[in-house]
C-alpha positions in Angstrom: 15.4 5.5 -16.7 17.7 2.6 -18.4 16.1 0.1 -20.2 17.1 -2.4 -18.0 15.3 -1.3 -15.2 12.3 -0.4 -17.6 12.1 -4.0 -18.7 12.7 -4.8 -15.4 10.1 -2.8 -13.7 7.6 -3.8 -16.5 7.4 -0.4 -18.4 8.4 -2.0 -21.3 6.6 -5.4 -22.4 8.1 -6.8 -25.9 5.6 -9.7 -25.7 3.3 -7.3 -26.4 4.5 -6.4 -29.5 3.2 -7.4 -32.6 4.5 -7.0 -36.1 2.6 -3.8 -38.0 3.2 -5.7 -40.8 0.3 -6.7 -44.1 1.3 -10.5 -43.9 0.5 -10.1 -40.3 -2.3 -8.0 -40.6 -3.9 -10.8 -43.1 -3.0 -13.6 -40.9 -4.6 -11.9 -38.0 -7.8 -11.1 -40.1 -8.4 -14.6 -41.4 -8.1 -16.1 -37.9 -10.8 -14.0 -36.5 -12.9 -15.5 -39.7 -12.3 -18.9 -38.9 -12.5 -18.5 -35.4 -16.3 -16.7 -36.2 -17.5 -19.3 -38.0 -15.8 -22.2 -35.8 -18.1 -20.7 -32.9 -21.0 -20.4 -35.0 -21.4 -23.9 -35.7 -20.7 -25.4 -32.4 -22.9 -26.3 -29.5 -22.9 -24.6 -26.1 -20.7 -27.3 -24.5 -18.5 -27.2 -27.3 -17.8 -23.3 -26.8 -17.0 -23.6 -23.3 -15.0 -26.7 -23.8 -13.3 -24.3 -27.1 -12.9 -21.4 -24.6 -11.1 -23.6 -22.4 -9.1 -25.1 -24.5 -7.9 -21.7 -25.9 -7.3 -20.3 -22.4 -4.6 -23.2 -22.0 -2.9 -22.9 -25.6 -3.0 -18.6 -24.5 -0.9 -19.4 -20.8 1.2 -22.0 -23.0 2.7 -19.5 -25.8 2.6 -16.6 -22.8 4.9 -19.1 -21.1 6.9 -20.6 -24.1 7.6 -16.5 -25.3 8.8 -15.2 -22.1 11.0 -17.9 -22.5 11.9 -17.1 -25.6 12.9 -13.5 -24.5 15.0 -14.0 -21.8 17.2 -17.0 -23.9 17.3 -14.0 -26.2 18.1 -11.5 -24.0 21.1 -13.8 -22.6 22.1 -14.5 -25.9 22.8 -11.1 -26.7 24.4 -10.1 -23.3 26.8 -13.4 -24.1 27.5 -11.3 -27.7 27.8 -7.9 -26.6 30.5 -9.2 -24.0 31.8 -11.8 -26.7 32.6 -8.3 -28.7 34.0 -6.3 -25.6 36.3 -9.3 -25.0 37.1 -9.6 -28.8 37.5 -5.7 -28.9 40.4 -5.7 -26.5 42.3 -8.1 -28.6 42.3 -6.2 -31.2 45.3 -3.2 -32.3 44.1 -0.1 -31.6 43.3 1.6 -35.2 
């Protein structure tokens, strides 16, 4: 199977990537602190209202990085034709 119809077809999800980096690792490590001691000091009604409010900024950056992908997907179809095109200008060696 191409990649294309991979991606297409779902197989392959590059949103669902995340870097396997130490900066990220640490990022992702102090968030879950703050975020365990955020909810720990609120009330009842503010968790829920929290949970909400999270579920919203989630769909938002799901939204805003599919976006994301396909612009950058286009953009490199755009330069790998960009180089076909410039590739037939050019002498052969």
């Amino acid at each position: 199977m191409d990649v294309l119809t991979a991606l297409l077809c779902g197989r392959i999800n590059p949103l669902g990537q995340v870097p396997q980096t130490e900066e990220y690792r640490a990022a992702a490590h102090r968030l879950g602190e703050v975020a365990q001691e955020l909810e720990q000091s609120l009330t009842q009604e503010q968790k829920v209202l929290l949970d909400t409010y999270k579920s919203a900024c989630s769909e938002e950056a799901c939204l805003v990085q599919e976006h994301l992908l396909q612009y950058g997907v286009r953009i490199g179809m755009e330069l790998q034709k960009e180089l076909q095109d410039t590739a037939c200008l050019l002498p052969p060696e």
